[in-house]
C-alpha positions in Angstrom: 31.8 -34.6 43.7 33.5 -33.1 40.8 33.6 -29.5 39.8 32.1 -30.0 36.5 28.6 -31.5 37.9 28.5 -28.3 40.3 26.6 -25.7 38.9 28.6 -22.4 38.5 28.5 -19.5 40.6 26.9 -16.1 40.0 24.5 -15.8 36.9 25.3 -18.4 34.9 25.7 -15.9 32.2 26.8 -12.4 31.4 24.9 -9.2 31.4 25.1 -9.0 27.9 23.2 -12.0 27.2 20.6 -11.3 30.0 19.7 -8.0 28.2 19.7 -9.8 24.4 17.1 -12.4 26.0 14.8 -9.9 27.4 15.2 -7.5 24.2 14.6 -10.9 22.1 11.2 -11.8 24.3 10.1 -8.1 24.0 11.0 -7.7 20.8 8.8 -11.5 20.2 6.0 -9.9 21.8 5.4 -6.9 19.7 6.0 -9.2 16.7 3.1 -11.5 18.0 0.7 -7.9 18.7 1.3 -6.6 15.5 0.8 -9.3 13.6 -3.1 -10.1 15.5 -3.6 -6.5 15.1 -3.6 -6.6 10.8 -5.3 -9.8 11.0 -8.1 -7.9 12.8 -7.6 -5.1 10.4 -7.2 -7.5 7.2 -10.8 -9.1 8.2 -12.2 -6.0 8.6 -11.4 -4.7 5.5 -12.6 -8.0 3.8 -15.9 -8.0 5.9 -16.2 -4.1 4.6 -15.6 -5.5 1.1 -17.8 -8.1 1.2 -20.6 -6.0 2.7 -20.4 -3.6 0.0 -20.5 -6.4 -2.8 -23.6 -7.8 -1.5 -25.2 -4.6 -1.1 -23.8 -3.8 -5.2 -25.6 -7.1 -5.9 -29.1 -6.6 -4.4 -29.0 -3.2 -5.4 -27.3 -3.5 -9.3 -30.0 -1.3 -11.1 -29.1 1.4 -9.0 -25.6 1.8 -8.9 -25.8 1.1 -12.4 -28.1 3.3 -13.1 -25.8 6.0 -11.3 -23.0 4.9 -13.5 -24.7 5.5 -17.1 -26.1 8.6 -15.7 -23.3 10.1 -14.5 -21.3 8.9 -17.7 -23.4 10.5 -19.6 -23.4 14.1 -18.4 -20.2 13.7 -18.5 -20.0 13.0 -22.2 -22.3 15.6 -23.2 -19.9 17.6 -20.9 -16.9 16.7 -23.1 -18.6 17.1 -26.4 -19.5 20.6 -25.8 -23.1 20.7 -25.1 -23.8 20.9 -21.7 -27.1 19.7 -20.1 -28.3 20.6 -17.0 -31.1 18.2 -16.6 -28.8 15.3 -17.3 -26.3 16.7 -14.2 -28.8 17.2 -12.2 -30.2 13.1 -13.2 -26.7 11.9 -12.5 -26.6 14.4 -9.2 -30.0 12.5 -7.5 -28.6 9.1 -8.9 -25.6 9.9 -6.8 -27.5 11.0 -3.7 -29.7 7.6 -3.4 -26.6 5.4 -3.6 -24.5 7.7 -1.3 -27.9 7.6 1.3 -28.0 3.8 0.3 -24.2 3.4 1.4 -24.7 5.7 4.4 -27.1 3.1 6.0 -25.0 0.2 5.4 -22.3 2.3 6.9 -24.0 2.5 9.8 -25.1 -0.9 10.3 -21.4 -1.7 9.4 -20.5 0.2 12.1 -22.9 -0.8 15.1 -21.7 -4.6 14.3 -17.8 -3.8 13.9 -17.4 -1.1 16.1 -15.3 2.3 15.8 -12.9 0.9 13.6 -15.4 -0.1 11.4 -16.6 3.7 10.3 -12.9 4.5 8.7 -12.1 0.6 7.4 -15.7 1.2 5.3 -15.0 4.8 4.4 -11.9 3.4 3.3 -13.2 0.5 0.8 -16.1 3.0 -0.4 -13.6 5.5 -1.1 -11.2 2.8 -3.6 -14.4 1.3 -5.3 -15.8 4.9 -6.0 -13.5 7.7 -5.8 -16.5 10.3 -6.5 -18.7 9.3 -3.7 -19.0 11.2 -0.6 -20.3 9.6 2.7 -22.1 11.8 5.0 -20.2 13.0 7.8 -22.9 12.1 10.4 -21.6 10.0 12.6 -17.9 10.8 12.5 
């Protein structure tokens, strides 16, 4: 037998290169984590979306209705002339979609879990920056 077909003694390789294969499996790993954890997080957010779209759609005539109302004490706001009655329109209008949004929050919730609460607080929060959701349940 020649040396050459013998294997070689010791390792096979040096330290250096043992610890850049396991940082390089490691560092593989938490690449392959991360990456399921925002494609659980990306659905989420697009289930959350969607959710709220279809509940826009079967209920249109009330957020719109919230929308005019609320534009509109705001207008009489800004032209000087205050009216009460038309805040306080705008202020109920508000309510009912808020309460309407607080139970699709919690069916949201009860099918996606925890994570679900702040991913649909989240959306509710960029589609309507005036809204607040109830903090029952938090």
């Amino acid at each position: 037998m020649r040396e050459g077909s013998l294997p070689p003694f010791g390792l096979g390789f040096s330290p250096r290169d043992l610890v850049r294969r396991t940082l390089g499996r490691l560092a593989g790993r938490l690449r392959r984590e991360r990456r399921k954890r925002t494609e659980k997080s990306s659905s989420l957010d697009d289930r959350a979306a969607a959710a709220i779209r279809e509940h826009e759609q079967v209920h249109a005539a009330l957020f719109e209705r919230m929308t005019r109302l609320t534009e509109k004490a705001e207008r009489l706001e800004e032209a000087g002339t205050p009216s009460e009655s038309a805040g306080n329109r705008a202020g109920r209008a508000r309510e009912e979609v808020e309460a309407e949004l607080a139970a699709l929050r919690a069916a949201f919730v009860a099918a996606a879990g925890k994570r679900g609460r702040k991913t649909f607080d989240r959306q509710v929060r960029s589609r309507y920056p005036g809204l607040e959701l109830p903090a029952a349940g938090r």
